[in-house]
C-alpha positions as CSV (number, residue, x, y, z in Angstrom):
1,X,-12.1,-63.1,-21.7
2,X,-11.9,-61.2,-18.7
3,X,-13.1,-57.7,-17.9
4,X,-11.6,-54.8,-15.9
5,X,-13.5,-53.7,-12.8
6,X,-14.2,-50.1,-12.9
7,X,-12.1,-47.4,-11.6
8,X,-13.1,-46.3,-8.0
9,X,-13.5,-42.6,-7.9
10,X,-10.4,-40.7,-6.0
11,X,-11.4,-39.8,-2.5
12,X,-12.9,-36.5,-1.9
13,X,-10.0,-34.5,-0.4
14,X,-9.8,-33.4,2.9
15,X,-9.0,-30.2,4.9
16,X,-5.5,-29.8,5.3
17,X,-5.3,-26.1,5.7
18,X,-3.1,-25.2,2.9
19,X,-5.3,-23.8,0.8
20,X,-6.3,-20.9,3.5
21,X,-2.4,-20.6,4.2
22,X,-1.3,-20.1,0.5
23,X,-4.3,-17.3,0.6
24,X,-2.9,-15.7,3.8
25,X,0.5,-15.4,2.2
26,X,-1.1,-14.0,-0.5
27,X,-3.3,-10.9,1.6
28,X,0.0,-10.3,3.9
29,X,2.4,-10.3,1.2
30,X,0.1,-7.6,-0.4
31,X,-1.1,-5.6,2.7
32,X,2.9,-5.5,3.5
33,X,3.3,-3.8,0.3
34,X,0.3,-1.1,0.9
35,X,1.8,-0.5,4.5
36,X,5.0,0.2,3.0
37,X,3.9,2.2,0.3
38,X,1.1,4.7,1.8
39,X,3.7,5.1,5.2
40,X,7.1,5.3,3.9
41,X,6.2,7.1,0.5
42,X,3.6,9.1,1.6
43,X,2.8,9.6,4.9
44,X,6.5,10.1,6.5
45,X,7.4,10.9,2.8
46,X,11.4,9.5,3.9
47,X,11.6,7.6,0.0
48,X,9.8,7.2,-3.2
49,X,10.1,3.7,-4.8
50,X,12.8,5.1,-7.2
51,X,14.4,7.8,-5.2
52,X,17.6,5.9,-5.6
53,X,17.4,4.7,-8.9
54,X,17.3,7.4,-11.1
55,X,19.4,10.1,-10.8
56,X,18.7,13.7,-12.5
57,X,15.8,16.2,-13.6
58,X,13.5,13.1,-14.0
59,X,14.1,11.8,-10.6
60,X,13.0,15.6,-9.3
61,X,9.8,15.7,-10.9
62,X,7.6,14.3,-8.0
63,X,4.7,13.6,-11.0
64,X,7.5,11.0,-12.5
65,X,8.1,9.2,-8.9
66,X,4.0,9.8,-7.7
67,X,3.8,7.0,-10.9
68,X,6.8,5.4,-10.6
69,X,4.6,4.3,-6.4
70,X,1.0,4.2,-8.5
71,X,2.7,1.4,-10.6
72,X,3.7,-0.3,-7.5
73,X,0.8,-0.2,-6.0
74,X,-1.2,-1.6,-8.9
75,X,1.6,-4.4,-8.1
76,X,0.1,-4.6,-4.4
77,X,-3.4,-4.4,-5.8
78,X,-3.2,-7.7,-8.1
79,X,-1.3,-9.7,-5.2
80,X,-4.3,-8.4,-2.5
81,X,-6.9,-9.2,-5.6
82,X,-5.2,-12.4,-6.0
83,X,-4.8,-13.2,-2.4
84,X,-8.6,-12.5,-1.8
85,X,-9.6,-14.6,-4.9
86,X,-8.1,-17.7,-3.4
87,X,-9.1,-17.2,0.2
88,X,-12.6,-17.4,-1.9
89,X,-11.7,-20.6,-3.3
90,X,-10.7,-22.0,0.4
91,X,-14.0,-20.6,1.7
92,X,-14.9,-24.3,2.4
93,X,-12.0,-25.1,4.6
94,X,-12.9,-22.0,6.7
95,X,-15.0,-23.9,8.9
96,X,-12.2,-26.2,10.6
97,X,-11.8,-24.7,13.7
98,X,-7.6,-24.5,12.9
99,X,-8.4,-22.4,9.3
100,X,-8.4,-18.7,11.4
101,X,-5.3,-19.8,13.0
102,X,-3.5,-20.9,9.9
103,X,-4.9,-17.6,8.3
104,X,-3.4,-15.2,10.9
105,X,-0.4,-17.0,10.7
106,X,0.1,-17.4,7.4
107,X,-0.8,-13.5,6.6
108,X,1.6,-12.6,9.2
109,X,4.5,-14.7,7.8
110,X,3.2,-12.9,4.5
111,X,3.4,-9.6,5.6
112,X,6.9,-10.2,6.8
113,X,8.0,-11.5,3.7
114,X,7.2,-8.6,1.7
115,X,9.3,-6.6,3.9
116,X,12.4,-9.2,3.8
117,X,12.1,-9.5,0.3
118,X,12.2,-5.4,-0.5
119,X,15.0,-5.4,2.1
120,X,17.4,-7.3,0.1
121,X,16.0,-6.5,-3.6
122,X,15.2,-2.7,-3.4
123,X,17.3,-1.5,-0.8
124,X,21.0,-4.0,-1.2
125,X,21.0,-5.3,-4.2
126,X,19.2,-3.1,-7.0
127,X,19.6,0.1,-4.9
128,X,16.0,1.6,-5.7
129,X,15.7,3.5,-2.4
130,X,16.6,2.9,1.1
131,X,14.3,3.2,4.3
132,X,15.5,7.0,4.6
133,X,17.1,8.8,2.0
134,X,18.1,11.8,3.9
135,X,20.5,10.1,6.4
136,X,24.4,9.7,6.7
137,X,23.4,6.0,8.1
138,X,20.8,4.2,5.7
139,X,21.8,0.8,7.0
140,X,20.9,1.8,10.4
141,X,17.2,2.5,9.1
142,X,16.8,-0.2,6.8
143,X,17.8,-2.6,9.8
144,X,15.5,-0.7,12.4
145,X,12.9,-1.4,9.7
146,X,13.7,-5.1,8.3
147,X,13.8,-6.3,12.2
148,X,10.5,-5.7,13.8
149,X,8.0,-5.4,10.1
150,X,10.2,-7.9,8.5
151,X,12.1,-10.8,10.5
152,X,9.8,-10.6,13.9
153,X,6.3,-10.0,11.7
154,X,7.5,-13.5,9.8
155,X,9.0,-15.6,12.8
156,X,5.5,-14.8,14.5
157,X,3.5,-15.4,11.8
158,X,5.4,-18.6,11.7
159,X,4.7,-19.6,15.4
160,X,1.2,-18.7,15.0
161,X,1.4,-21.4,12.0
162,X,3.3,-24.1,14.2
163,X,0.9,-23.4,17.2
164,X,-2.6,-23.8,15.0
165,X,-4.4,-26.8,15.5
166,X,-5.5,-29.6,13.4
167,X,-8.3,-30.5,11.5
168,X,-11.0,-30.8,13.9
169,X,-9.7,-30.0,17.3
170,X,-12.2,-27.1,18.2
171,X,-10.7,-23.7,19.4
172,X,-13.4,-21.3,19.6
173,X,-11.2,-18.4,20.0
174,X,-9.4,-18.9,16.7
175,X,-12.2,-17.1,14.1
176,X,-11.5,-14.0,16.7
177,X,-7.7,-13.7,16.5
178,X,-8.0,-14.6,13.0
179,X,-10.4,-12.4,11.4
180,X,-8.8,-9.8,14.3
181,X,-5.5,-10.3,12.9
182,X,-6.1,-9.9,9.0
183,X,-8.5,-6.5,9.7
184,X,-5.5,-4.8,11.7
185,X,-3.6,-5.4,8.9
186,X,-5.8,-3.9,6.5
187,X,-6.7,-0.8,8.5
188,X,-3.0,0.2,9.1
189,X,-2.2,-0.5,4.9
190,X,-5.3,1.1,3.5
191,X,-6.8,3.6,6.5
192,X,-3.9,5.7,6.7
193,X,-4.9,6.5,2.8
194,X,-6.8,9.6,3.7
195,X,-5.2,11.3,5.7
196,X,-4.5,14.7,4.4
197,X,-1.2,16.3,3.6
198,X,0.5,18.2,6.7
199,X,0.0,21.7,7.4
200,X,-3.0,22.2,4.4
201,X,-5.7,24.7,5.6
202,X,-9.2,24.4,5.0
203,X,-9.3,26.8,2.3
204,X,-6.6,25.5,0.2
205,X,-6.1,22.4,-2.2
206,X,-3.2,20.7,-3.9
207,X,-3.9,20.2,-7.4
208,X,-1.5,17.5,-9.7
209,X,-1.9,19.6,-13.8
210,X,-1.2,17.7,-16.5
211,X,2.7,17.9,-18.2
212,X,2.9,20.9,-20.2
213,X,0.0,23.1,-19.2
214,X,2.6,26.0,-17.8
215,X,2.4,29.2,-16.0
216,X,-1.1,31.1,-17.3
217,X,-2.8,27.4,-17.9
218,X,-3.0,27.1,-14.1
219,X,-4.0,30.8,-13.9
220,X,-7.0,30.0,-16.0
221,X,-7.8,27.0,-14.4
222,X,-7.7,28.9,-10.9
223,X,-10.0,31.5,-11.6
224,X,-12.6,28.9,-13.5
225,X,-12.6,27.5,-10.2
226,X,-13.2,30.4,-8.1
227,X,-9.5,30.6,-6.5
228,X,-6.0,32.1,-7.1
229,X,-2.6,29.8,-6.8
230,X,-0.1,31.0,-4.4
231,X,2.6,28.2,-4.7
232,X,4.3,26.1,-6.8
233,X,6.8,22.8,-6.4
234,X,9.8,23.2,-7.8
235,X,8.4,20.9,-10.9
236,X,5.6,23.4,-11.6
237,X,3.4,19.9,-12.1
238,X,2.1,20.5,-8.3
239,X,0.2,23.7,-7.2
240,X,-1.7,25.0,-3.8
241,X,-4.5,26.6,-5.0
242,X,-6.6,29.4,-2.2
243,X,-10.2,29.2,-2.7
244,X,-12.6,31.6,-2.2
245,X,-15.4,31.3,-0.3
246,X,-17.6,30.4,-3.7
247,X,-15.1,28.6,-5.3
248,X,-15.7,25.5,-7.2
249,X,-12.5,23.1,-6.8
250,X,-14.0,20.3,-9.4
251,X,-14.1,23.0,-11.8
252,X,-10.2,22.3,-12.2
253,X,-10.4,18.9,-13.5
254,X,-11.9,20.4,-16.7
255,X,-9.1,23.2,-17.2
256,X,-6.0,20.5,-16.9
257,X,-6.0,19.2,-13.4
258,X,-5.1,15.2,-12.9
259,X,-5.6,15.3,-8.8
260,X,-7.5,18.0,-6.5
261,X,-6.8,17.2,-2.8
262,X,-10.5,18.4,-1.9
263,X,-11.1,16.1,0.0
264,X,-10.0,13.6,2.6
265,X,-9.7,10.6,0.2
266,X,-8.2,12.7,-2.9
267,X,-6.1,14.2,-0.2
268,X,-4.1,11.1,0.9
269,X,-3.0,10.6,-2.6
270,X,-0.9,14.3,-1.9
271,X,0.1,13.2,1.2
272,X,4.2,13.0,0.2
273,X,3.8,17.2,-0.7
274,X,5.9,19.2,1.8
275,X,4.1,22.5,1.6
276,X,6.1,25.8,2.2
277,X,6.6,27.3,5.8
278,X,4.7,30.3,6.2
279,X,6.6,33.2,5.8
């Protein structure tokens, strides 16, 4: 009777870099998202994510398209959320010299692809929106756009891929460009959040009111809080609101109000509002 020798446990595996890549792709694909989202639909204000898509009264009503880009960028959240949950299970491979090269690369090529990818989904074949809206040439912006933040991000995220070196050649500069890289990223996709909406004095806030609250429901909210409205989008969902000099804008949030742009950070959320020219 013979007997089997026992199995020799698997080799432990080695770093090959591709777990760091795969969370790269990951961070860039969603900090391409958050670029596009808080520059094009709010900051510049030139589309919403459904400003082609949906013709009519529900289209107009900025509260409908404000959630239509919230539910996109919950998207960009989980990708981000997911991307940073992997890098944490690659966290070991961080220490080959080549894993901040790989990283920078990788987010790069990421970042590229998100803007590839909405280039030929939103913009030419489902026809959600297109770079700007308000042109008699929308190819010639969506091309202007996909070139440099879409084809030339990817191509050199991919030579910084091809160039990273291996397992265990040391490159001491690599962590720098690396961690340098990724951070630029996420300053210009999440920085650019607060900045307030163009033109809004000091003693005035934007305020988002619930569906349905009409006409003397603001009123009543704008004198709880110490100030008087003075204008209105064409929705009546969006209002500017003058405060006094003892006014209390949080006081609003009790009588109807969704969003007070108060402050910096409540303020970038507001950002896409073109207020009236003064008179």
């Amino acid at each position: 009777m013979t007997t089997r020798a026992p199995l020799s446990p698997l080799p432990a595996r080695g770093p090959d870099g591709r777990q760091v890549a795969i969370a790269g792709l990951a961070l860039g694909f969603g900090l391409g998202g958050f670029f596009d989202g808080i520059l094009l639909h709010q900051i510049l204000q030139w589309h919403h994510l459904l400003s082609g898509a949906a013709p009519g009264e529900t289209a107009a009503d900025l509260r409908f398209q404000v959630l239509a880009d919230g539910i996109f960028h919950l998207f960009t959240y989980l990708v981000t959320g997911a991307g940073l949950w992997l890098l944490w299970r690659a966290r070991a491979f961080l220490t080959d010299p080549g894993a901040s090269g790989r990283l920078a690369g990788s987010g790069l090529l990421g970042f590229g692809a998100w803007h590839v990818a909405d280039a030929i989904l939103s913009h030419w074949l489902l026809g959600l929106h297109r770079i700007r809206m308000d042109t008699d040439n929308p190819l010639l912006w969506d091309l202007l756009w996909f070139v440099p933040f879409g084809l030339g991000t990817a191509l050199f995220g991919w030579w910084l891929l091809r160039r990273a070196p291996p397992p265990g050649s040391a490159r001491p500069r690599q962590a720098r460009v690396g961690a340098g890289t990724l951070g630029l990223m996420a300053i210009l996709s999440g920085g650019m959040a607060a900045l307030p909406p163009a033109g809004l004095p000091d003693d005035r806030a934007l305020v988002v009111f619930r569906s349905g609250i009409g006409l003397p429901g603001v009123i009543t909210a704008a004198e709880a809080a110490g100030g008087t409205p003075v204008w209105s989008d064409a929705s009546g969902g969006v209002w500017l609101i003058a405060l006094g000099p003892e006014a209390r804008p949080l006081a609003l949030y009790s009588h109807g109000a969704l969003l007070v742009s108060s402050g910096p950070v409540a303020a970038g959320c507001l950002s896409w509002t073109r207020l009236p020219e003064p008179a």
